[in-house]
N, C-alpha and C positions, 0 to 999 in steps of 0.2 A: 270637321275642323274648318276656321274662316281659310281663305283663301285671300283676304285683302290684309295680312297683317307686315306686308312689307314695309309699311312705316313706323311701325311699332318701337324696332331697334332706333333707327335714326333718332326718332322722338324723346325715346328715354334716354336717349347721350346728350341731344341739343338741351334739352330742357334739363338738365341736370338729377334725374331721376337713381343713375349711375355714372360713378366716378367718368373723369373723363379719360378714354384711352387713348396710346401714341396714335399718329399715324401708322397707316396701312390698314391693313384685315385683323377687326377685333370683333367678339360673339357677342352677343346679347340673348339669353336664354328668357323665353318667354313664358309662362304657364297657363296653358290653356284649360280654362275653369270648368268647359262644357265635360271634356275628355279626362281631365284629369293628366293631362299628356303635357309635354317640354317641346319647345321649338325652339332653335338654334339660328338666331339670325346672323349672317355673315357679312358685318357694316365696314364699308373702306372709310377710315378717317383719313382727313387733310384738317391743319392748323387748327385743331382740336374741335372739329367739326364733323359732323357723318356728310360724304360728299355726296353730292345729291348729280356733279356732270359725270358723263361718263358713255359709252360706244351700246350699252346693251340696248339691242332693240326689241321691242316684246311686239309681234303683230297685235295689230287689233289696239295698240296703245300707239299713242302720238307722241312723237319726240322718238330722246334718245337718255338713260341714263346711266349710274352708276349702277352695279349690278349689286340685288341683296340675295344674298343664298339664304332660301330658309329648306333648314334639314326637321321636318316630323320627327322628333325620336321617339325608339318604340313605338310606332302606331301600330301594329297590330291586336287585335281583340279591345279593343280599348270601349266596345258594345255586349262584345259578346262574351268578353274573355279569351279566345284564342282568335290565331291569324287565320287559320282554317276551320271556323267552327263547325263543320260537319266531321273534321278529324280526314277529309278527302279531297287530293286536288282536283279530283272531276266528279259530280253523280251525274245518275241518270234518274230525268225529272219526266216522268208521263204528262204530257203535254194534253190536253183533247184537239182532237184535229191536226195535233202536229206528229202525236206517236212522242218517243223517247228522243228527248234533246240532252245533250250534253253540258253541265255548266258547274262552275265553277265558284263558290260560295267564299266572299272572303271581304273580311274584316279588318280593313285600313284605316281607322278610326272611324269610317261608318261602315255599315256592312252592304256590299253588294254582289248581287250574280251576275258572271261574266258567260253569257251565251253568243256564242258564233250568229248574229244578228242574220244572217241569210239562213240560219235553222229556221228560224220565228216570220221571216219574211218582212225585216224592218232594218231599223237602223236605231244606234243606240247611244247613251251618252251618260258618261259617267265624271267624276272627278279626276284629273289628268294623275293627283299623287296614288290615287286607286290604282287606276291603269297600271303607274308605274309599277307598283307592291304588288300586283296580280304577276305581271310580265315577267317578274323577277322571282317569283315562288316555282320551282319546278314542278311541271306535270301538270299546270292550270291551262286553260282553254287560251289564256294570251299569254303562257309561256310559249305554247307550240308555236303561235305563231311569229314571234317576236327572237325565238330561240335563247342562244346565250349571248348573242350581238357580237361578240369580241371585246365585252367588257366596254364598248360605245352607250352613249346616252341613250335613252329612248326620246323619238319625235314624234308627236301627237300631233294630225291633222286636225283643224278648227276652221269655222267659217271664213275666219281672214287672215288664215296662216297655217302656222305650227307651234307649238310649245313644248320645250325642252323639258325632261322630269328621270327621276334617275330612283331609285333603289335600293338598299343594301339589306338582302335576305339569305339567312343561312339556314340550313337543315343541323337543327340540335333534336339527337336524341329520340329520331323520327319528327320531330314537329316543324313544319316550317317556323322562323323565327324572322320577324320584318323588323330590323336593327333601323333602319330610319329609310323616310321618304325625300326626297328631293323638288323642289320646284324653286324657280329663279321668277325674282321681281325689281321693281325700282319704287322709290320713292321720295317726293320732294315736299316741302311745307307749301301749301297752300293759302294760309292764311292766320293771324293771332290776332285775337280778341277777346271780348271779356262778354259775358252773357251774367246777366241781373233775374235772379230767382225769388220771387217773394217769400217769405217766409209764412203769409197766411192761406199760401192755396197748399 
């Protein structure tokens, strides 16, 4: 799933795309083509506008703005069909040269394995709503370490910061179940114009 579609919401209120809502915190639900998947943008209106000032500050981004909550809904399986597609929060993968490492296979609208990076002797990098959907599925290799938090965000260390991302998974029926992902962005209009397309090329 992108990761830059924090202007999306703004854009379809400014531009008239969708009705215009009061002030405060209105959704703009997005559907993402790739996944087949809904993302819930969380837009503050002012004087029937999406407000672009505002205190969040994202490291690694300049300025400061209004805060846009986009929630993942449902991303799990969204590759493979299930949040745990081995059906196991942990296996053990025969490594060569490493012996048996332990990792954790999971499916946040893309799929990854989450291994204890000091098993393999490296460091590692993934998508911060992953992390999150990992952290939050009990018995995976960054539940252990993250635990149950006290129901706190999860902070992701980055080259020039941190980044906030959050979770909501429950255990139905034995299956882990990732009801939605969390990450916070801002976005403001850069620029309007018009682009000339021929119609003989």
């Amino acid at each position: 799933m992108r990761e830059d579609i924090a202007g999306d919401g703004p854009f379809a209120i400014d531009e008239g795309l969708v009705p215009k809502p009061p002030d405060g915190e209105t959704i703009v639900r997005i559907h993402n083509t790739n996944t087949g998947k809904i993302i819930a943008a969380h837009v503050q209106m002012r004087d029937g506008e999406a407000e672009v000032d505002g205190d969040l500050e994202l490291d690694g981004v300049a300025g400061r703005g209004a805060p846009i909550r986009l929630d993942f809904l449902e991303p799990g399986g969204a590759k493979t069909g299930r949040l745990l597609p081995t059906a196991k929060a942990i296996d053990l993968i025969q490594v060569p040269g490493l012996g048996v490492v332990e990792a954790s296979i999971v499916d946040a609208a893309n799929p990854f394995a989450f291994v204890l990076a000091d098993a393999l002797g490296a460091s590692g990098i993934a998508l911060p709503r992953a992390i999150a959907v990992a952290a939050r599925t009990p018995g995976t290799v960054a539940n252990r370490i993250v635990g149950d938090g006290g129901g706190a965000a999860i902070r992701i260390g980055h080259p020039s910061g941190t980044i906030t991302v959050d979770a909501d998974v429950v255990v139905e029926a034995g299956q882990a179940h990732a009801r939605s992902a969390c990450v916070y962005g801002s976005a403001r209009r850069l620029f309007a114009g018009e682009v000339y397309v021929s119609q003989s090329t």
